[in-house]
C-alpha positions, 0 to 999 in steps of 0.5 A: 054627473054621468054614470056609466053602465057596462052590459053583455059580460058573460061566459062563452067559450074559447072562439065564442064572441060577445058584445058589450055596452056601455050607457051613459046616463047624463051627457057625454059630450062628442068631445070626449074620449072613450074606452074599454079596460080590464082587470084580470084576477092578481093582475093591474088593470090594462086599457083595451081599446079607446076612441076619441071625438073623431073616431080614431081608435086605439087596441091593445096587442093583444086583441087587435084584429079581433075586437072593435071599439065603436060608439053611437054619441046620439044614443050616448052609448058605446060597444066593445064587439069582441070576436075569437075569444080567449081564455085570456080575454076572462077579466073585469072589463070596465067602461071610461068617459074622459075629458079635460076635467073629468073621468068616469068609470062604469062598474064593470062587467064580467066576461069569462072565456073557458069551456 
């Protein structure tokens, strides 16, 4: 069993920058892929960034150039640094650790973008 656990939410202001986490107790093989979602109010839950066992990266739109997904598999840890924050950034924003038989997800952290 792995559960995961997001910190580093919060509320900045718009420009401001945050770093998550996103632990993971139990292992998390090199093997598996990795990501950020989030889910605004009234809104589906949409994928931020991912990265896979090889390091290969994948942003959505909309924060590409201004967040990087990064992970260390020795500390079973992964980061979400988010720069130039938007108040359309204010969301949920949910830790995944995926393989072929199993998805996990962490229980969310709040980040909100307002001045």
């Amino acid at each position: 069993q792995v559960q995961l656990v997001e910190s580093g939410g919060g509320l900045v202001q718009p420009g401001g920058s945050l770093r998550l986490s996103c632990a993971a107790s139990g292992t998390i093989l090199s093997t598996w892929r990795m990501g950020w979602y989030r889910q605004a109010p009234g809104k589906q839950r949409e994928l931020v960034a991912n990265i896979d066992s090889s390091g290969r990266t994948k942003y959505a739109d909309s924060v590409k150039g201004r967040f990087t997904i990064s992970r260390d598999i020795a500390k079973n840890t992964m980061y979400l640094q988010m720069n130039s924050l938007k108040p359309e950034d204010t969301a949920v924003y949910y830790c995944n650790a995926q393989s072929v038989n199993y998805d996990y997800w962490g229980q969310g952290t709040q980040v909100t973008v307002s001045s």
